[in-house]
Rosetta silent file (secondary structure, phi, psi, omega in degrees, C-alpha in Angstrom):
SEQUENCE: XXXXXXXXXXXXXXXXXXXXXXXXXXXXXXXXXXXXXXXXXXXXXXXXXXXXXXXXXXXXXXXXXXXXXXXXXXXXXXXXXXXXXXXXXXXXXXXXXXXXXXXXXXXXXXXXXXXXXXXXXXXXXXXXXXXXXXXXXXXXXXXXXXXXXXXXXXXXXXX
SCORE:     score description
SCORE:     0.000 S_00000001
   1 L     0.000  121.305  146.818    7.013  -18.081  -44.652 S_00000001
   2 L   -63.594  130.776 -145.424    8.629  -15.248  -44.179 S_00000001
   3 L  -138.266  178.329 -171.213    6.942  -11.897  -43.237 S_00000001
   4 L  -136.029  117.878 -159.225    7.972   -8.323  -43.834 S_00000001
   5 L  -102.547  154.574  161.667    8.615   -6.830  -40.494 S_00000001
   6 L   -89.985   44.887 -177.066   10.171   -2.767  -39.288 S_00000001
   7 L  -104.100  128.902  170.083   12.536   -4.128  -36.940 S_00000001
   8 L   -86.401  110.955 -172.004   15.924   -2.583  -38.375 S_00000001
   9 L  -144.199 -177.631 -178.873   18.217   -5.278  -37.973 S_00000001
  10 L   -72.110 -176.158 -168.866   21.222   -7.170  -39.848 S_00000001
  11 L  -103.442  149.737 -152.525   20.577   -9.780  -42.529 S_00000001
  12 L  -114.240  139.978  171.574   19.625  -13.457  -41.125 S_00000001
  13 L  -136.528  146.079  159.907   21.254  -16.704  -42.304 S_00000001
  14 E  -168.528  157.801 -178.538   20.510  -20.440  -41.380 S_00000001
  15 E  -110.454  161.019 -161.362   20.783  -23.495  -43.485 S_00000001
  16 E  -136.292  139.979  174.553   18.398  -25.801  -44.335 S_00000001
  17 E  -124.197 -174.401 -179.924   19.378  -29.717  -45.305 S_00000001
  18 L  -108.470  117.678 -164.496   17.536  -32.097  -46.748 S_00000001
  19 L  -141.444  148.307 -172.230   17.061  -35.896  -45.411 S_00000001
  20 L  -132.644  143.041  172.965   14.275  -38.753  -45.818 S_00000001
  21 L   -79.924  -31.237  175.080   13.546  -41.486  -43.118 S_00000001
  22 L   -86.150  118.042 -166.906   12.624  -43.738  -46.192 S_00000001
  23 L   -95.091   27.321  172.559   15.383  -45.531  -47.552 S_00000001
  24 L  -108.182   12.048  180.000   13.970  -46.378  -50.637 S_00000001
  25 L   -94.226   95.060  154.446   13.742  -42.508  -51.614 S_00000001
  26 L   -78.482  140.372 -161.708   17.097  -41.313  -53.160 S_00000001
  27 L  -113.096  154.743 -175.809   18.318  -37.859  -52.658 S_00000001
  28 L   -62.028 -161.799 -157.906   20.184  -35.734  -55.425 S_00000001
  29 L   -98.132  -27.913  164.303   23.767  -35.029  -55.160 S_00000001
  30 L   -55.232  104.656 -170.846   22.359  -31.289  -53.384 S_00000001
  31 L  -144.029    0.919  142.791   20.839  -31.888  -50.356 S_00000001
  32 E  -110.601  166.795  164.333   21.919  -28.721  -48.424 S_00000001
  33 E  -152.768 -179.765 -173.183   21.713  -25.043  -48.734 S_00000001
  34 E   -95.128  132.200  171.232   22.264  -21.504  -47.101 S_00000001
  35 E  -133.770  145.265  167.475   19.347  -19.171  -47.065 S_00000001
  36 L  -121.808  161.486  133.813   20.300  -15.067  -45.939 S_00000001
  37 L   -97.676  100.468 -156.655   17.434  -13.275  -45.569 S_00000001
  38 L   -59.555   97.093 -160.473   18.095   -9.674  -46.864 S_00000001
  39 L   -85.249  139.725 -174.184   17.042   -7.250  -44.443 S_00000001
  40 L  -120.750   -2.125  176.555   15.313   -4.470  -45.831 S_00000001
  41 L   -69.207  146.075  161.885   14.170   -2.404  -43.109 S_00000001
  42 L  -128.124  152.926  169.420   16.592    0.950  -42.935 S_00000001
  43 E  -101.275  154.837 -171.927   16.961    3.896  -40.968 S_00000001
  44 E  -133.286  125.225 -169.599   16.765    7.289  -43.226 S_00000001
  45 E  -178.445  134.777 -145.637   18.463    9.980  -42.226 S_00000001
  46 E  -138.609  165.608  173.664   19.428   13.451  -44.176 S_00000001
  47 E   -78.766  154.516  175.356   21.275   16.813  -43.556 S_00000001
  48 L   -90.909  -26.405  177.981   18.573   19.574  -42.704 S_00000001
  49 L  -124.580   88.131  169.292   19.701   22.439  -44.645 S_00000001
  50 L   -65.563   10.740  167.713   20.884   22.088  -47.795 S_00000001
  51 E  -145.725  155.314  166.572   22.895   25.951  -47.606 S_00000001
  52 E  -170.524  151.470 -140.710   23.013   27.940  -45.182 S_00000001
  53 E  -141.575  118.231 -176.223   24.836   31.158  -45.164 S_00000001
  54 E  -141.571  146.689 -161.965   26.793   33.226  -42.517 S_00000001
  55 L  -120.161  118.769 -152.142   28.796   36.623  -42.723 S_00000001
  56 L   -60.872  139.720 -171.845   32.211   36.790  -41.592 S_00000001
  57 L    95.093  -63.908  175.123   32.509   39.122  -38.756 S_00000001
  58 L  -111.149   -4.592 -174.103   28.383   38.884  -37.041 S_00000001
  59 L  -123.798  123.721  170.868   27.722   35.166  -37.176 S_00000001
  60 L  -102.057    0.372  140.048   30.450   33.362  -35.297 S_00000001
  61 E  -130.792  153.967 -177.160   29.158   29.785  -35.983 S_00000001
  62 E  -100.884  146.636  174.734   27.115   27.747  -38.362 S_00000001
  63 E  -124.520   74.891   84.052   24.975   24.955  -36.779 S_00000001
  64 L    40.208   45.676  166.096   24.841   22.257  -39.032 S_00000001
  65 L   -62.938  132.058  169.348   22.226   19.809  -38.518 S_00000001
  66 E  -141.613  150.352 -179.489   21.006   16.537  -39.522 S_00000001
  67 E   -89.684  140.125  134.524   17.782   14.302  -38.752 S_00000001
  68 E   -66.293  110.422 -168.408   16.654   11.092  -38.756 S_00000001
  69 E   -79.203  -43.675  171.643   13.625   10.549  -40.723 S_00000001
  70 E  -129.211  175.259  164.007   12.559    7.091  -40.548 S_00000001
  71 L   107.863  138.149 -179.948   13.380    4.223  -39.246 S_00000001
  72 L   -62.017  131.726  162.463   13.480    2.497  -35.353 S_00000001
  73 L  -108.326   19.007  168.004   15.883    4.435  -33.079 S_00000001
  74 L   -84.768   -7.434 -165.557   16.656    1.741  -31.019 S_00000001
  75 L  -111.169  127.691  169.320   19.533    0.529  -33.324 S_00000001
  76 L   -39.627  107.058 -140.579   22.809    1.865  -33.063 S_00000001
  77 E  -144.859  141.451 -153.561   23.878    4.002  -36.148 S_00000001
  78 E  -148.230  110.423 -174.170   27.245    4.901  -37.182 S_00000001
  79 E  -119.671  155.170  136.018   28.153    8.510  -38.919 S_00000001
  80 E   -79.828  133.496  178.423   31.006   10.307  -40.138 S_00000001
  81 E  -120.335  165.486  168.256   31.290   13.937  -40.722 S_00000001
  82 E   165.439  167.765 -147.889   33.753   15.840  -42.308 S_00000001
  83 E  -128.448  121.372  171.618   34.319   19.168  -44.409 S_00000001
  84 E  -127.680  122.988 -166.814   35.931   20.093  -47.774 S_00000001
  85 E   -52.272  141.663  160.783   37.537   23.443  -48.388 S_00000001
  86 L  -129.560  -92.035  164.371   35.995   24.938  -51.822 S_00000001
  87 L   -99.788  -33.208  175.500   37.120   28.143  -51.449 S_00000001
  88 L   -70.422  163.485  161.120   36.792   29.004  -47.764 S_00000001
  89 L  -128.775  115.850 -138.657   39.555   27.632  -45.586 S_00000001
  90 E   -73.425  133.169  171.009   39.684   25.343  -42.832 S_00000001
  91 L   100.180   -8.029 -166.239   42.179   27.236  -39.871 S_00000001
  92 L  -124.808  -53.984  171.448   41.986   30.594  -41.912 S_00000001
  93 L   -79.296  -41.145  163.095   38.140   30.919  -42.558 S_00000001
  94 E  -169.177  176.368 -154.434   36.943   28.631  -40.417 S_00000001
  95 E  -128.804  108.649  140.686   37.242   25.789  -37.688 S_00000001
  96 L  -117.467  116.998  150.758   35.588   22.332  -37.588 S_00000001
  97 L   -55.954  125.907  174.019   36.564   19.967  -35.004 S_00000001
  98 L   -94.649  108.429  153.029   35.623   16.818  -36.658 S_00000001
  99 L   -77.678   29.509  155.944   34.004   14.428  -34.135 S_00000001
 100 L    84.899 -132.246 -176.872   34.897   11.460  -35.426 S_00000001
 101 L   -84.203  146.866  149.647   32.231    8.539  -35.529 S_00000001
 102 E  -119.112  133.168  179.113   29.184    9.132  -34.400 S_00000001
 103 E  -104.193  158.633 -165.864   26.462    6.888  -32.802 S_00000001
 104 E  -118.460   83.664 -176.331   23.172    8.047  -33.201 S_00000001
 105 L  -110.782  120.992 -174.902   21.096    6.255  -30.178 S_00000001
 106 L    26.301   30.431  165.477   17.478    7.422  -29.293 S_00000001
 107 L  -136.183  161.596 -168.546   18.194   10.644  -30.348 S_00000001
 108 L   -94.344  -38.404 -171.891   16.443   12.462  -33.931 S_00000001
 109 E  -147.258  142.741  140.023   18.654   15.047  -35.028 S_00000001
 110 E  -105.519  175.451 -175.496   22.287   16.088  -34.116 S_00000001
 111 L  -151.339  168.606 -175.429   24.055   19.418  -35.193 S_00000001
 112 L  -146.094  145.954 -156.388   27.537   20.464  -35.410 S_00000001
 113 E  -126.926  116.108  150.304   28.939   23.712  -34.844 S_00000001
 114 E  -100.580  146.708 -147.638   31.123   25.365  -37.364 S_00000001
 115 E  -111.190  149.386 -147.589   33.008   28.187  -36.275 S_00000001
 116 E  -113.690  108.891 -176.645   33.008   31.142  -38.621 S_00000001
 117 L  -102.203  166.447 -154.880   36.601   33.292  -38.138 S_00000001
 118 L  -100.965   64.569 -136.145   36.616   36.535  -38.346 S_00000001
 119 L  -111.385  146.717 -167.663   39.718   37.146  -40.451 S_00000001
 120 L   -94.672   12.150  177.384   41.421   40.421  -41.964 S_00000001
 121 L   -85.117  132.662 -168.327   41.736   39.629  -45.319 S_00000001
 122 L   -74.825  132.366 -139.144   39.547   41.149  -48.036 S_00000001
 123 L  -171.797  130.993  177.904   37.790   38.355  -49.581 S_00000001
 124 L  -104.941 -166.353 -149.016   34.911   37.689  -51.639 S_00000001
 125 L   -54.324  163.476  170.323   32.212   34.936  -50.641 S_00000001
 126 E  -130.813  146.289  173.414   33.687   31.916  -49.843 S_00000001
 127 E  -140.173 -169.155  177.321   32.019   28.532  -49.374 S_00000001
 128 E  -167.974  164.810 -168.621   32.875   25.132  -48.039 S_00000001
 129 E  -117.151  133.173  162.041   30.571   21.438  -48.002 S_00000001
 130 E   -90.829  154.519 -164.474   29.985   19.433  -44.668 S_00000001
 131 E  -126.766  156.112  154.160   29.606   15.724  -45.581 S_00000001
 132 E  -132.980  108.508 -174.471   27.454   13.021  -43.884 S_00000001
 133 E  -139.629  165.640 -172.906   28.367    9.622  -44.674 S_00000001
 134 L  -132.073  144.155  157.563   27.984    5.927  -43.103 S_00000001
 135 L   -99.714   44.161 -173.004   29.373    2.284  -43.935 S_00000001
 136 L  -140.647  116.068 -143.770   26.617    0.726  -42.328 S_00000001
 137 L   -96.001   12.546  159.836   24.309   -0.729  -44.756 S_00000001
 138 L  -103.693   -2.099  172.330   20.959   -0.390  -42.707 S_00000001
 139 E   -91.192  111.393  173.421   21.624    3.362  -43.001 S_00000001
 140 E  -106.350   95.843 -171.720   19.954    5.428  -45.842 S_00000001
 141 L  -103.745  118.833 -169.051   21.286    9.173  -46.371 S_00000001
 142 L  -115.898  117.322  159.483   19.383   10.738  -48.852 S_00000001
 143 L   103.509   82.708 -169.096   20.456   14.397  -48.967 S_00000001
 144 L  -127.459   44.814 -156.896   24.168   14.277  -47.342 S_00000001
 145 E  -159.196  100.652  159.587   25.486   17.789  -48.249 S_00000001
 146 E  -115.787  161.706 -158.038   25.402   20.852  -47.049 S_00000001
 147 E  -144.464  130.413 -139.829   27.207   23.466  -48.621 S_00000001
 148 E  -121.791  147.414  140.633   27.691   26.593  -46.278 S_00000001
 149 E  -103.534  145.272  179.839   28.509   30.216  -47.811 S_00000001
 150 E  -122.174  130.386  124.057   30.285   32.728  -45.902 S_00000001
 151 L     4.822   69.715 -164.015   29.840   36.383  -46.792 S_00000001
 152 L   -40.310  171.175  178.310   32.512   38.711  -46.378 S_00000001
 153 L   -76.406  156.432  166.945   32.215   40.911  -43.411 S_00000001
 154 L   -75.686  136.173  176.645   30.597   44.636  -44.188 S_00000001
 155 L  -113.018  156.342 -176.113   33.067   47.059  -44.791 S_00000001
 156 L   -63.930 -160.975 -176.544   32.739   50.410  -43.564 S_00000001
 157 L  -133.835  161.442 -157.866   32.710   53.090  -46.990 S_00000001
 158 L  -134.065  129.742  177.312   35.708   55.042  -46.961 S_00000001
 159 L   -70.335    0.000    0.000   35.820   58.942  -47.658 S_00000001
């Protein structure tokens, strides 16, 4: 019997063979097999904002957040982050240090701070997407996009 448990864990294997103490009982030419037991428990875990919006000039970083929704936080969880240029530009418009993998241990939400530059070029909105993605298949990211516009700065009006 098998039961359906929330402990977020890997998938279970053990083999099972088959043998009879009676030797007048013949067994087929199958007499072992493999059983996995598919784990189905997941952790869930989403970006917090899908936009968010900052103006070149007064906001000097974006905070960037994502949650965990469901799921046991006892199990080690393994994220990736990264950024893709749409129009904004990473080094000219703005600066994310990517930190690499991240594990996500007893804690609910992290954030990430993009840095907004203040640059002299006249420009109209610009935007750019932070990504959240995992290769670790007890991890479920439902909503893994945020997609940040930045604003030109206000210009003064000219006489």
């Amino acid at each position: 019997t098998f039961t359906k448990d929330t402990i977020v864990e890997y998938n279970e294997t053990f083999s099972v063979e088959l043998s009879t103490v009676d030797s007048h009982v013949a067994l087929g030419g199958q007499t072992t097999a493999i059983v996995t037991i598919l784990d189905d428990d997941f952790v869930e875990v989403q970006v917090d904002d899908a936009t968010l919006i900052a103006t070149e000039g007064l906001d000097a970083n974006v905070l960037v957040c994502f949650s965990q929704i469901s799921g046991s936080q006892e199990r080690p969880i393994t994220y990736y982050t990264s950024t893709m240029d749409v129009t904004a530009r990473d080094g000219f418009d703005y600066v994310y240090q990517d930190n690499g993998v991240i594990n996500m241990t007893q804690v609910s939400k992290l954030c990430h701070t993009i840095q907004i530059l203040n640059n002299t070029a006249l420009e109209y909105t610009e935007t750019l997407m932070f990504f959240l993605t995992t290769d670790d298949p007890g991890v479920k990211i439902t909503g893994n996009t945020t997609v940040i516009v930045i604003n030109e700065d206000p210009i003064d009006d000219v006489e």
